[in-house]
PLY file of the C-alpha trace (Angstrom):
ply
format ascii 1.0
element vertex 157
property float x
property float y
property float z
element edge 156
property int vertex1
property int vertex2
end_header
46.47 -16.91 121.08
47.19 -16.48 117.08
50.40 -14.97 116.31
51.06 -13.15 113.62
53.89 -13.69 111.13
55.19 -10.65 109.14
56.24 -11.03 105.41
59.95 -11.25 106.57
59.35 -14.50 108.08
56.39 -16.14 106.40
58.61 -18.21 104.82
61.40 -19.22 107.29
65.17 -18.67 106.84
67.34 -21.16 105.55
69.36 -23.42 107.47
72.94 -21.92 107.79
74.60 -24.62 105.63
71.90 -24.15 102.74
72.63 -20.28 103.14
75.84 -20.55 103.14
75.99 -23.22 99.88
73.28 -20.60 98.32
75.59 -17.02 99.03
79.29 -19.40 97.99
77.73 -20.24 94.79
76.51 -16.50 94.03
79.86 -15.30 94.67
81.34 -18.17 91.91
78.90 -16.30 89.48
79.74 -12.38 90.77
81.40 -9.72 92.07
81.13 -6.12 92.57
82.84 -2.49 91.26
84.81 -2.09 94.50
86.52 -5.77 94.42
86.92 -5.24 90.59
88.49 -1.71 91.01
90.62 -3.42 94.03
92.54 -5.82 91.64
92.79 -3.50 88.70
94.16 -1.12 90.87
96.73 -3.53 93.07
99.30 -3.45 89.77
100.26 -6.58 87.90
98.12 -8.95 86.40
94.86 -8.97 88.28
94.11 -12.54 86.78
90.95 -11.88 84.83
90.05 -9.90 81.67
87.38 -7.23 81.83
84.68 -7.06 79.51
82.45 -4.17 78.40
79.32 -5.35 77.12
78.01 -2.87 75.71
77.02 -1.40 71.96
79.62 1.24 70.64
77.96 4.41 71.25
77.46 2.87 74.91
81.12 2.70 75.17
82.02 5.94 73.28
80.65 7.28 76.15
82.21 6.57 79.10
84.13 3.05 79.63
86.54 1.30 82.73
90.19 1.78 81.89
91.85 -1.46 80.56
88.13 -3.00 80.06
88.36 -4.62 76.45
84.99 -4.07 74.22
83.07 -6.96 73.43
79.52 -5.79 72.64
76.97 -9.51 73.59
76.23 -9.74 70.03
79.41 -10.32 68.84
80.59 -12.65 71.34
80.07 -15.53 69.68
81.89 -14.26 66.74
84.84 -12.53 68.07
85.58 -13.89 71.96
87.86 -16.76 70.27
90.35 -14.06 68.59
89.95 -11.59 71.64
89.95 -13.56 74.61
92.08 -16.51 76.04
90.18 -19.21 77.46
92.51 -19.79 80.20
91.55 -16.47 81.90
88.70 -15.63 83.50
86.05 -12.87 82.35
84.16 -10.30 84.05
81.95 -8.45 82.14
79.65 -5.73 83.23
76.80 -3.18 80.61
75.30 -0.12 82.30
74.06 -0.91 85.48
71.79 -2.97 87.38
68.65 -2.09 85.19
71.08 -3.96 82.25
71.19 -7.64 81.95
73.63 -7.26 79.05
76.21 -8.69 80.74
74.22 -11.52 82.42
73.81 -11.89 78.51
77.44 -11.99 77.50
78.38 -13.97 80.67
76.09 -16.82 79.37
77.33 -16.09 75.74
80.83 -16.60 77.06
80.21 -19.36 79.78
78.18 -21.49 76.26
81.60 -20.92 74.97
84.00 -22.12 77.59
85.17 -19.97 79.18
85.01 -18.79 83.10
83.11 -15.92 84.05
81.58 -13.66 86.61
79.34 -10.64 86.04
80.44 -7.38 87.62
76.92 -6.00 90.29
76.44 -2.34 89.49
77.93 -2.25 86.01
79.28 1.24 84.68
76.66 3.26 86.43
78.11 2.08 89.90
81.83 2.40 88.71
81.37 6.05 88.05
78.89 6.37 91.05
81.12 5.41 93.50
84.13 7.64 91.82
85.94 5.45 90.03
88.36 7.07 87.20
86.90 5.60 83.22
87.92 6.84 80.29
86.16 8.78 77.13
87.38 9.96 73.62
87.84 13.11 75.00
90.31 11.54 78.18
89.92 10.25 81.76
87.26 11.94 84.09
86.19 11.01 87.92
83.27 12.32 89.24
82.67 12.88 93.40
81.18 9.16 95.17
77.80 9.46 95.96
77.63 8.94 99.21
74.67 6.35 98.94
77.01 3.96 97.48
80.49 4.47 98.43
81.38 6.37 101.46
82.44 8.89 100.72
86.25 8.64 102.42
86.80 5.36 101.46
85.41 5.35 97.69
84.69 1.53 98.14
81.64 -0.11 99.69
83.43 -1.19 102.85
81.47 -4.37 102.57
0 1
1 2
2 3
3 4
4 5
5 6
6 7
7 8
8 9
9 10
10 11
11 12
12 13
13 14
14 15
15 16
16 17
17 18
18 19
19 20
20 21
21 22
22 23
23 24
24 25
25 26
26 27
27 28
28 29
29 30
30 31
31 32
32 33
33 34
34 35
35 36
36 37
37 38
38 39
39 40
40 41
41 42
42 43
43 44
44 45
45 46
46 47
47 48
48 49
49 50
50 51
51 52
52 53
53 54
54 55
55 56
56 57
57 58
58 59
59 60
60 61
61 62
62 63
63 64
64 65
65 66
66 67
67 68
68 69
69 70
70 71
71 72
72 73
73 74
74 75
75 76
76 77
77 78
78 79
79 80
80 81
81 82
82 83
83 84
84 85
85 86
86 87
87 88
88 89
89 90
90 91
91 92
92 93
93 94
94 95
95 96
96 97
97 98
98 99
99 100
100 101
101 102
102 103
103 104
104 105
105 106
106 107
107 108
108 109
109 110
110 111
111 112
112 113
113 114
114 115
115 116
116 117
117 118
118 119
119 120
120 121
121 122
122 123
123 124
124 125
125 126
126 127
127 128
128 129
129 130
130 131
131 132
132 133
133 134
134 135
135 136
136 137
137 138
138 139
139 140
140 141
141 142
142 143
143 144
144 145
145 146
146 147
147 148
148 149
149 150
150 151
151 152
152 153
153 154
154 155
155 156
């Protein structure tokens, strides 16, 4: 009797301590809005600088309160007078269709310092009802309930 093997499992799992070496190194290189919006939000120093990514007119727009702007192509010029290398970076762009701040991760990492990137980017900030700031103020928009539920405003994850 042939048995059929569905796309899930055509190629088998990992063994659990090559999964688990595979999801602890992913979480050295990220995190998400709700972890991010967590510290910022605890008071105090949350031990990391935030960066925004993205080009002015991105950040005109709508931006994370207390995020510093660093658009990726200035990094290289400008992270030594804005940044401390001592503290880790987070940066985040638009959203997960934006590898900007995959970009200005690597930028940063080529220059020394330690970084994550920040899953969801401003799109999921604002998504899951996070305050951010404009010229014209601060604004918060109602979670969408696909990614934050909707009592919590956090992922619950």
């Amino acid at each position: 009797m042939t048995t059929t093997v569905n796309a899930v499992l055509r190629v088998a799992p990992a063994a659990p301590a090559e999964a688990a070496a595979h999801f602890r190194a992913g979480l050295a290189f990220h995190t998400d809005v709700s972890d991010v919006a967590a510290a910022l939000g605890a008071g105090g120093d949350p031990g990391f600088v935030l960066v925004d990514s993205r080009s002015t007119e991105a950040w005109d727009q709508g931006r994370i309160p207390g995020a510093l702007h660093l658009p990726t192509a200035l990094v290289p010029e400008r992270a030594g007078q804005l940044l401390d290398r001592s503290v880790p970076v987070v940066t985040y762009c638009w959203g997960p269709g934006c590898n900007g701040a995959a970009r200005a991760a690597l930028a940063l990492a080529e220059l020394g310092y330690r970084v994550k990137e920040m899953l969801g980017g401003f799109e999921y900030w604002v998504r899951e009802g996070l305050a951010f700031e404009t010229w014209q103020g601060r604004e918060q928009r109602a979670p969408d309930p696909l990614t934050a539920p909707v009592d919590a405003g956090a992922c619950g994850c």
